[in-house]
C-alpha positions as CSV (number, residue, x, y, z in Angstrom):
1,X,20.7,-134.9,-61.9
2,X,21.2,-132.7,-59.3
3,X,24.5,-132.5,-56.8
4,X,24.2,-132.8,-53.0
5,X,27.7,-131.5,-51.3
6,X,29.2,-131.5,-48.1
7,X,29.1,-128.0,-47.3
8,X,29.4,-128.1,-43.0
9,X,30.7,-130.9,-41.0
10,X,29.6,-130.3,-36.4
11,X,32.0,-131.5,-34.4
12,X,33.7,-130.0,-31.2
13,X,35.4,-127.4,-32.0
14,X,32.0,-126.4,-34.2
15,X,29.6,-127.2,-30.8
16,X,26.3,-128.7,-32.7
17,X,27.6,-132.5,-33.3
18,X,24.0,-133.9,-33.5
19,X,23.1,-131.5,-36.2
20,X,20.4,-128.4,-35.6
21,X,17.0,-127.7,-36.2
22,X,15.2,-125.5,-38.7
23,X,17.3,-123.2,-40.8
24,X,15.9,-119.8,-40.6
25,X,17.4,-117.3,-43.8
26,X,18.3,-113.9,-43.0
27,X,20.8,-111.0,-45.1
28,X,22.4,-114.1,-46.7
29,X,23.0,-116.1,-43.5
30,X,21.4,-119.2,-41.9
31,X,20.2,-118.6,-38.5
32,X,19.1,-122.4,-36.0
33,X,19.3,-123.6,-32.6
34,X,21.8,-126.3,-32.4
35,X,21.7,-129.5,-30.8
36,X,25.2,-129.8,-28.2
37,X,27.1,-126.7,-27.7
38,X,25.6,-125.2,-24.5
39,X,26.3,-125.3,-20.9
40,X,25.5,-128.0,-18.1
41,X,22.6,-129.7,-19.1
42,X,21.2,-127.8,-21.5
43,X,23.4,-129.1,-24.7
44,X,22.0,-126.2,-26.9
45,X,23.4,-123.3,-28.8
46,X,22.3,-120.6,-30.9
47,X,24.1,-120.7,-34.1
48,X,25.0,-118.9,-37.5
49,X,26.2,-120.1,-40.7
50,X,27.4,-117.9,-44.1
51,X,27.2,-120.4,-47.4
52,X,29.3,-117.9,-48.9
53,X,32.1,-117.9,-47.0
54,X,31.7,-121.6,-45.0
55,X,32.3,-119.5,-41.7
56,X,30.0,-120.9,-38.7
57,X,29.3,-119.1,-35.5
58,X,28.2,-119.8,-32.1
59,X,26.2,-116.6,-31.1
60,X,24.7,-118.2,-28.0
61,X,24.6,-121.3,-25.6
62,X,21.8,-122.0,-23.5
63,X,22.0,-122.1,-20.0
64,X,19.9,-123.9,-17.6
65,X,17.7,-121.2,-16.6
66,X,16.9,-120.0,-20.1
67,X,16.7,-124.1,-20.7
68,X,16.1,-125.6,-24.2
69,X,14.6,-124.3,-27.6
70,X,12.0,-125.8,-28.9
71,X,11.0,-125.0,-32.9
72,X,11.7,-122.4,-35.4
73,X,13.0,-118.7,-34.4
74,X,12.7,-115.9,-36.4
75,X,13.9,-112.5,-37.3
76,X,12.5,-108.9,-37.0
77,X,14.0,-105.8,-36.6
78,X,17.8,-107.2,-36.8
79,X,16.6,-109.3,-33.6
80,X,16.7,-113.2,-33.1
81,X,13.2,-114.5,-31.0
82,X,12.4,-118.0,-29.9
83,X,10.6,-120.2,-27.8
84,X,12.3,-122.5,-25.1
85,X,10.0,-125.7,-23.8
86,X,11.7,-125.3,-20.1
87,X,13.7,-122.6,-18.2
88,X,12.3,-119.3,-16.5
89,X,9.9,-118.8,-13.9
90,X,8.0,-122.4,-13.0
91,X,10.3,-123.9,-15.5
92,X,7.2,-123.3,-18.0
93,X,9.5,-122.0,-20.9
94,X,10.6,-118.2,-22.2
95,X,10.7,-116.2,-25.4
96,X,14.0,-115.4,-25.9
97,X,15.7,-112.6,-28.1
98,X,19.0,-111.9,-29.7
99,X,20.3,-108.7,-30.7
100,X,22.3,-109.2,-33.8
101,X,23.9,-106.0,-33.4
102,X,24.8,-105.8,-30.1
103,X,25.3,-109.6,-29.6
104,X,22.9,-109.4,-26.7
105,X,20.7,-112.2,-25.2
106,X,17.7,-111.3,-23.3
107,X,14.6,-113.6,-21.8
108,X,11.5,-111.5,-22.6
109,X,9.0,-113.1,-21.4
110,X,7.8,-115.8,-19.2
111,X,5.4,-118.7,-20.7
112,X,4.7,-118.9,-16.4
113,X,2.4,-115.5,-17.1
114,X,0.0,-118.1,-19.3
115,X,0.1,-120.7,-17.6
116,X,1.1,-121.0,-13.6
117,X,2.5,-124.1,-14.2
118,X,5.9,-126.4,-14.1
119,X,6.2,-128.3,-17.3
120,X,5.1,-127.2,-21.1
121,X,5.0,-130.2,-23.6
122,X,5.5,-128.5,-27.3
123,X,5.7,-124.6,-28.2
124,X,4.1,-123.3,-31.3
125,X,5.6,-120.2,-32.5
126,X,4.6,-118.0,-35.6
127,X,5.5,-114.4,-36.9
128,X,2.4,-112.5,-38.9
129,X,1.9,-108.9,-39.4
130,X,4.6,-107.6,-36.8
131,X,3.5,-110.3,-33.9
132,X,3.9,-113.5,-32.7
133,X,1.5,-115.8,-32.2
134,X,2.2,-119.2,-30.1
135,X,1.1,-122.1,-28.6
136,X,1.9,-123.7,-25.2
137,X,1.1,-126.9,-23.2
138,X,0.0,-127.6,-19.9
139,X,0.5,-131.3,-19.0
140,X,0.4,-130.9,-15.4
141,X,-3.2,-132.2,-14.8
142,X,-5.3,-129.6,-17.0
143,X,-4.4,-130.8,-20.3
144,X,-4.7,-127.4,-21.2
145,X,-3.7,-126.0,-24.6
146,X,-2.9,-122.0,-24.5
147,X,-2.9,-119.7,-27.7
148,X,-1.3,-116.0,-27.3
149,X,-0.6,-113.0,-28.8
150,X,2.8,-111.8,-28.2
151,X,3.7,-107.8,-29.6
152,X,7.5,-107.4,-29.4
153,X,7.5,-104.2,-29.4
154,X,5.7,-103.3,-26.9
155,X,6.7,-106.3,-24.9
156,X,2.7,-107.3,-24.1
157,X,0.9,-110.9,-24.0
158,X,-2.6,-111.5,-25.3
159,X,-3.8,-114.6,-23.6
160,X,-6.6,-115.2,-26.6
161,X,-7.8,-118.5,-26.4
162,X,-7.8,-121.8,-23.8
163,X,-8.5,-125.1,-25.0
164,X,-8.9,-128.0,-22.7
165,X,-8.3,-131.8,-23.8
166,X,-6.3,-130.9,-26.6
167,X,-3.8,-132.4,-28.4
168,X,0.4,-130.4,-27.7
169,X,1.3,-128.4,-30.1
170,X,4.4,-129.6,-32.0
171,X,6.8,-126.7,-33.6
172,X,5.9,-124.0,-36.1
173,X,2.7,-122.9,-37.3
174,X,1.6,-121.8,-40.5
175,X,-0.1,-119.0,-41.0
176,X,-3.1,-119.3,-44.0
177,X,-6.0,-116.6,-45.0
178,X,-5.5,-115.6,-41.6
179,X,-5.4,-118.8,-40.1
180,X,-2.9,-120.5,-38.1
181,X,-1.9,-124.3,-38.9
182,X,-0.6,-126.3,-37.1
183,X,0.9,-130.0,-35.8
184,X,-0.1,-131.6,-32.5
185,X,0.8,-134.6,-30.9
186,X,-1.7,-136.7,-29.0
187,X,-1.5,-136.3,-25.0
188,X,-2.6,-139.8,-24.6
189,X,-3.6,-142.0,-27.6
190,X,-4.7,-141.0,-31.0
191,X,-1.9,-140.3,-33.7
192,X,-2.0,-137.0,-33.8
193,X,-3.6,-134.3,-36.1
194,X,-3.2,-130.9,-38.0
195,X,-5.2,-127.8,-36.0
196,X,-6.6,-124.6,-37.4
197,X,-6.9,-121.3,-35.3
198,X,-8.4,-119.0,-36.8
199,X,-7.5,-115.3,-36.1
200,X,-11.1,-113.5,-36.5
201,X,-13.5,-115.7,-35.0
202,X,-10.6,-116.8,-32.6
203,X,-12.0,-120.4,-32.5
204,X,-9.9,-123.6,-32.7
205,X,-11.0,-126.6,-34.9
206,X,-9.1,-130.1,-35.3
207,X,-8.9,-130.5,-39.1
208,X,-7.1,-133.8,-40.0
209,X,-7.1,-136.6,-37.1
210,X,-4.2,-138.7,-38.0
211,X,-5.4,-142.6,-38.5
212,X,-1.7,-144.4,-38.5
213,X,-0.3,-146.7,-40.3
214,X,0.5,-145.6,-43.9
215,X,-1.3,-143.0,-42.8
216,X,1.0,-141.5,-41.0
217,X,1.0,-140.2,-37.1
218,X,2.5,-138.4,-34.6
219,X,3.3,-135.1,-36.9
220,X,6.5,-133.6,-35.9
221,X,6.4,-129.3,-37.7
């Protein structure tokens, strides 16, 4: 059958010793956020790693106002972006990039523009057709789920759809005959359930309501 190897062990001299998320493939390298490494009290780091050559980099760790990254991140146009679920303005999150050919960190944008507000629960982030589309939660007393466009090249937010009582968006989405998929966790209650958004009608519909048990609940990606 097939062989599993030890290919990477974290530790402190290789900051990540709780492992890291999502491995994101880019010119032959693996690209994830990495659990310990950062500064203060933000244990995070952006990190590298080459399977050819077994070399692992720290490109970037986290500091308390850019706070702490929540799902996948993605690559376009030689740039790293991500979502954080704190930091910024109102502590409501960022979208982050890093320039892989300059080695330079930037906060783009602040999630505070959506949503005036002091705590996000959950950040869904997807790339389609040269934007981003995301999700962000506002547990503060709306229960207010936000869906936006983001262009990175021109630096803009499309604040396309408001959804209140609904479920926080957990990690990635999917993105499906121009629909976006996705994972929520209940606000209070419930077991959680899959969402569709879909692009052209811009409507959002609860497809699977999780039932527990062998079931499953509380989807994590």
């Amino acid at each position: 059958g097939p062989l599993i190897s030890h290919e990477h062990a974290f530790d402190d001299a290789r900051p990540g010793t709780n492992g890291c998320r999502e491995l994101t493939e880019y010119n032959g390298e693996l690209f994830a956020t990495a659990f310990v490494g950062g500064f203060g009290n933000v244990p995070q780091a952006l990190m590298k790693w080459n399977p050819s050559t077994n070399i692992y980099t720290v490109l970037h760790r986290f500091e308390e106002t850019e706070a702490i990254p929540n799902g996948r991140i993605y690559v376009f146009d030689n740039k790293i972006y991500g979502v954080t679920s704190d930091g910024g303005t109102s502590d409501a999150g960022v979208i982050y990039e890093y320039d892989l050919a300059t080695n330079v960190f930037k906060i783009k944008k602040n999630l505070s523009e959506l949503l005036a507000i002091s705590t996000v629960q959950g950040a869904g982030f997807c790339f389609y057709n040269n934007k981003f589309y995301g999700a962000a939660k506002d547990v503060t007393g709306t229960d207010k789920a936000v869906f936006f466009e983001w262009d990175p090249l021109t630096n803009t937010f499309t604040k396309t759809l408001a959804v209140n009582g609904s479920p926080s968006p957990y990690a990635a989405m999917a993105m499906y005959d121009n629909k976006l998929y996705g994972a929520a966790s209940p606000t209070s209650g419930g077991n959680g359930s899959i969402f569709e958004w879909d692009l052209s009608t811009n409507k959002y519909t609860t497809k699977k309501s999780f039932a527990g048990g062998v079931q499953g609940y509380l989807p994590f990606s």
